[in-house]
C-alpha positions as a printed Julia matrix, in Angstrom:
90×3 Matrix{Float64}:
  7.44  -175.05  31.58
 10.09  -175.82  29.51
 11.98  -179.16  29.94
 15.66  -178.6   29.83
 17.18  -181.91  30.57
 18.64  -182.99  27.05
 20.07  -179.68  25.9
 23.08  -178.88  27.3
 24.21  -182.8   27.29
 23.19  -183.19  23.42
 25.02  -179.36  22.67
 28.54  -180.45  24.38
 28.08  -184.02  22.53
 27.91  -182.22  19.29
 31.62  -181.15  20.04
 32.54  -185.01  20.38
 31.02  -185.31  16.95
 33.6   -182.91  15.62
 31.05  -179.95  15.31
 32.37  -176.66  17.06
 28.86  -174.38  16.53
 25.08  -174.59  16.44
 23.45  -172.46  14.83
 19.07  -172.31  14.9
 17.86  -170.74  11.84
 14.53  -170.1   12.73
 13.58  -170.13  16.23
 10.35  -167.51  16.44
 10.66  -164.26  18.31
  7.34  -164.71  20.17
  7.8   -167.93  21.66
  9.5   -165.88  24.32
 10.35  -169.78  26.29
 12.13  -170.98  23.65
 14.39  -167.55  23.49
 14.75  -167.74  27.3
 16.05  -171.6   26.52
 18.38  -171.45  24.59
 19.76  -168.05  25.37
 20.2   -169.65  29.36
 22.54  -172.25  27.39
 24.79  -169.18  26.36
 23.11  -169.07  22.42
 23.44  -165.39  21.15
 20.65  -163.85  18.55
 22.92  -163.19  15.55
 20.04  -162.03  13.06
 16.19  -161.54  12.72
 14.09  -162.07   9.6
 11.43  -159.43  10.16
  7.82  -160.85   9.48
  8.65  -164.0    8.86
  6.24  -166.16  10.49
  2.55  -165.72  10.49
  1.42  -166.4   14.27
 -2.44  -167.37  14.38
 -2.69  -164.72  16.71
 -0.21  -162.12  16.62
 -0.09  -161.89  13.05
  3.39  -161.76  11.23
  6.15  -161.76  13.99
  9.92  -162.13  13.46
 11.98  -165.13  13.56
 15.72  -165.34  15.13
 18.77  -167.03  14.31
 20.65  -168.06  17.02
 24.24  -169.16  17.69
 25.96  -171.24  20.33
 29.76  -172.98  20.23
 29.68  -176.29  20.97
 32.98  -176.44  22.25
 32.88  -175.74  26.45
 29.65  -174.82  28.7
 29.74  -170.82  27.9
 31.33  -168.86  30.73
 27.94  -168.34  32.59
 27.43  -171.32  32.58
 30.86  -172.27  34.2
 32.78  -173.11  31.09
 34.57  -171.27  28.72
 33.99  -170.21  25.14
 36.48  -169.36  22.05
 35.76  -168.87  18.95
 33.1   -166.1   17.75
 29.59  -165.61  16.11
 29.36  -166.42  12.67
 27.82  -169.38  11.63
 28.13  -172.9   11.19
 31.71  -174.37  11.7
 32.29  -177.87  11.26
């Protein structure tokens, strides 16, 4: 299991910081909980790097870049969003 408690408090911190996006650069495709994470906090897969890690047993897998604002909980998560997918924003 997956412990969520610090995400979504550190993510809408981040905006208190000044920072309006995260962005994860290389989050692995086959660590399926970590996926599930951060796409339950409203993170979108905005690109894959095909066969870029080596898994000890699945062999070369892809990684994922993932995007999230910072600004409001996403709407499914009872907030609202503006802004797009792109990248960094600071």
């Amino acid at each position: 299991m997956v412990w969520r408690g610090p995400c979504a408090p550190i993510r809408w911190s981040m905006r208190g910081a000044g920072f309006r996006a995260m962005q994860f650069n290389f989050v692995v495709s086959s660590n399926e909980r970590a996926v599930t994470l951060w796409r339950s906090f409203g993170f979108e897969i905005v690109g894959r790097l095909a066969e870029a890690f080596e898994h000890p047993r699945l062999g070369l897998v892809d990684a994922l870049v993932m995007y999230g604002c910072c600004e409001k909980a996403p709407a499914r998560l009872g907030g609202t969003v503006s802004g797009g997918a792109g990248g960094f924003v600071h």
